[in-house]
C-alpha positions in Angstrom: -43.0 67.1 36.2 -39.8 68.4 35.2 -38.9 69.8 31.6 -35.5 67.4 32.3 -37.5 64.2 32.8 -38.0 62.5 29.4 -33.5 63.2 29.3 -33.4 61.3 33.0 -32.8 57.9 31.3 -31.0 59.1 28.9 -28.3 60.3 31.3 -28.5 56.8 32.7 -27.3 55.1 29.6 -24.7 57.8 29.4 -23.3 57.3 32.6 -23.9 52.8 32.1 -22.4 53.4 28.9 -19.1 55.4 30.7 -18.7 52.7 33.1 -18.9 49.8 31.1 -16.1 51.5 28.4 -14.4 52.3 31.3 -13.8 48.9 33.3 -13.4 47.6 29.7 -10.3 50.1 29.1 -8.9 49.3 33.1 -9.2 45.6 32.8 -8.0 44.9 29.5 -10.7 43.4 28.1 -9.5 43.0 25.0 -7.3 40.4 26.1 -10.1 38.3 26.4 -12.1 38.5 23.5 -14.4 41.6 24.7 -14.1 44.9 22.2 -15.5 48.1 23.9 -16.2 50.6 22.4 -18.5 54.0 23.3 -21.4 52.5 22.7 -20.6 49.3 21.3 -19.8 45.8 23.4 -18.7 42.6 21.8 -18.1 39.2 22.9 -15.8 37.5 20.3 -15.1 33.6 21.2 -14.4 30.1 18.9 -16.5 27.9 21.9 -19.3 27.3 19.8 -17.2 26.6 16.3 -17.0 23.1 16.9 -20.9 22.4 17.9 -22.0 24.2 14.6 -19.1 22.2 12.9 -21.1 19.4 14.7 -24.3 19.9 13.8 -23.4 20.6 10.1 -22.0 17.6 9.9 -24.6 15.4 10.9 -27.3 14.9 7.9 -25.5 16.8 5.3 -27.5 16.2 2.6 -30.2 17.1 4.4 -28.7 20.4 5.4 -28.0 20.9 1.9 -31.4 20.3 0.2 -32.5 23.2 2.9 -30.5 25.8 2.5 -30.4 25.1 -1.6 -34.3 26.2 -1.1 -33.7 29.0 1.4 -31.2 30.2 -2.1 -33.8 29.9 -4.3 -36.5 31.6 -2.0 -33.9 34.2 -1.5 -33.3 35.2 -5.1 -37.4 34.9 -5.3 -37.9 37.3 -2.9 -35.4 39.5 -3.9 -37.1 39.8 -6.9 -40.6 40.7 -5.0 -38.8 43.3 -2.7 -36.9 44.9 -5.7 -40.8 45.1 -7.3 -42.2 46.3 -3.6 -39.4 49.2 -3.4 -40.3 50.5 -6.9 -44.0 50.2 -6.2 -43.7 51.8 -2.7 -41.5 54.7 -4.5 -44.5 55.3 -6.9 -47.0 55.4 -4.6 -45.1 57.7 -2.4 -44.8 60.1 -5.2 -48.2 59.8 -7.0 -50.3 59.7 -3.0 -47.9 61.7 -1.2 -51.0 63.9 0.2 -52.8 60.6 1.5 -49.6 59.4 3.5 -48.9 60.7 7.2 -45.2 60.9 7.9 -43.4 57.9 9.1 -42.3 57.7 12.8 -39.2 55.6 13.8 -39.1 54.6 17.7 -35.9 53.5 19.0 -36.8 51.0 21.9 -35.2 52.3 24.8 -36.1 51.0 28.1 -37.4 53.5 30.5 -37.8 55.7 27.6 -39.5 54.6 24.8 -40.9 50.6 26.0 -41.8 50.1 30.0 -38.7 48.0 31.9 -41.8 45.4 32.0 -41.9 44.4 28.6 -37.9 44.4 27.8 -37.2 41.3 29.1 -39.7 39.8 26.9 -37.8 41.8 24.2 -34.4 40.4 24.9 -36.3 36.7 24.7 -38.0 37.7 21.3 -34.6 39.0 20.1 -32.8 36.0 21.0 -35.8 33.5 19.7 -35.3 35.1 16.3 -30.9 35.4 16.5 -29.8 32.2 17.8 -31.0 30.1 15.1 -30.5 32.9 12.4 -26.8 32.8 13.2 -26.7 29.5 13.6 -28.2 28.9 9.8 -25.4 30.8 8.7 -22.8 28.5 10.5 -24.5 25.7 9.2 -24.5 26.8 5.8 -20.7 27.4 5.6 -19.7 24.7 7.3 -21.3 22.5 5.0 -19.4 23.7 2.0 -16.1 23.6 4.2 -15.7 27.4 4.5 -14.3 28.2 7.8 -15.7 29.9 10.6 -13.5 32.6 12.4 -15.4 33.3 15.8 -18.9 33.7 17.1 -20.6 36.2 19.7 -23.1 38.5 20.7 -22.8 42.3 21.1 -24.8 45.1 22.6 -24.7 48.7 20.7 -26.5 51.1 23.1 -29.0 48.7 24.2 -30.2 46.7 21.5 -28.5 43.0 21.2 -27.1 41.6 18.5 -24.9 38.0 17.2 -23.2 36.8 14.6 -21.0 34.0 13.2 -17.5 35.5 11.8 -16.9 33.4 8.4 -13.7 33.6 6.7 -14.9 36.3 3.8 -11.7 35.9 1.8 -12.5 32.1 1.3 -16.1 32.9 0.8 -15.3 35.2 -1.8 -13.8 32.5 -4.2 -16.1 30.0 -4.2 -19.0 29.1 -6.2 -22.6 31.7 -6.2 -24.6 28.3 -5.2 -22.4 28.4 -2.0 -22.2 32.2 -1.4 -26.1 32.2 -1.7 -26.3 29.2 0.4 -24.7 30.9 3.2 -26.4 34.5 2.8 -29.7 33.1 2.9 -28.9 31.0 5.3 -30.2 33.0 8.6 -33.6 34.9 7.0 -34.5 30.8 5.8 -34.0 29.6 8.8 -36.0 32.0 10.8 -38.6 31.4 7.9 -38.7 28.1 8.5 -38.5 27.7 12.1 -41.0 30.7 13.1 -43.1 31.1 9.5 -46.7 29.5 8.8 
């Protein structure tokens, strides 16, 4: 075993990550919706506008009796994390001896997780995003703020999505609809995935 080893995948992403800017650069991709950047890739597209316009549509009332919960929940627990954060901040102060330090694992395939289990990774991530964005769409949609774009993107190698709403417009309406759409995602994953 070589002292080099554990930076052999590391090198890897390096070099994935130099290509991939690279091509992006050559072929224009921003042209067509895909940003690059060192470590950053985005798809930015309007496809799926219309089917969340679609969806939101459809049983409006109902859509906005659930997120009006999700709100309410969200200010709730809002109030519970605020009380969590000063209580954790206590006890790290008044236990610090008891405590071992905190250790943060970056989930890097090859590296940190086995190549076996990051497909089932990917699936868990996109389980938990598709409808989470989604909820979000919904939401503004229902109180007729527009969405900009959709997409996922990929910053080193963990996934990500989002719905693009038009901030300016959310900005001046009412704080029912502004917490509608904010809690919008965590709700929905709450009630899709929660027990």
């Amino acid at each position: 075993m070589s002292l080099l080893d554990p930076y052999i995948p590391l090198l890897y992403y390096l070099a994935i990550w130099v290509v991939i800017y690279a091509l992006a650069v050559l072929l224009k991709a921003d042209k067509h919706g895909i940003i690059a950047k060192p470590y950053y890739l985005m798809l930015k597209t309007v496809v799926f506008n219309s089917w969340i316009e679609k969806i939101g549509g459809r049983l409006r009332r109902g859509w906005l009796t659930f997120f009006d919960i999700g709100a309410a929940m969200g200010v709730g627990f809002i109030v519970l994390i605020i009380y969590s954060l000063i209580t954790n901040a206590f006890n790290l102060f008044s236990r610090s001896s008891q405590s071992g330090p905190t250790l943060l694992i970056v989930p890097l395939p090859g590296l940190t997780i086995g190549w076996d289990i990051f497909p089932y990774v990917l699936l868990a991530i996109a389980v938990l995003l598709i409808p989470h964005e989604v909820g979000h769409g919904i939401a503004s949609v229902l109180d007729r703020v527009p969405i900009k774009s959709s997409g996922v993107f990929m910053a080193v190698f963990l996934p990500g999505g989002f719905v693009e709403i038009d901030e300016e417009n959310l900005a001046k309406r009412k704080a029912r609809t502004k917490l509608r759409v904010f809690a919008a995602g965590s709700f929905t994953n709450i009630a899709t995935f929660g027990r």
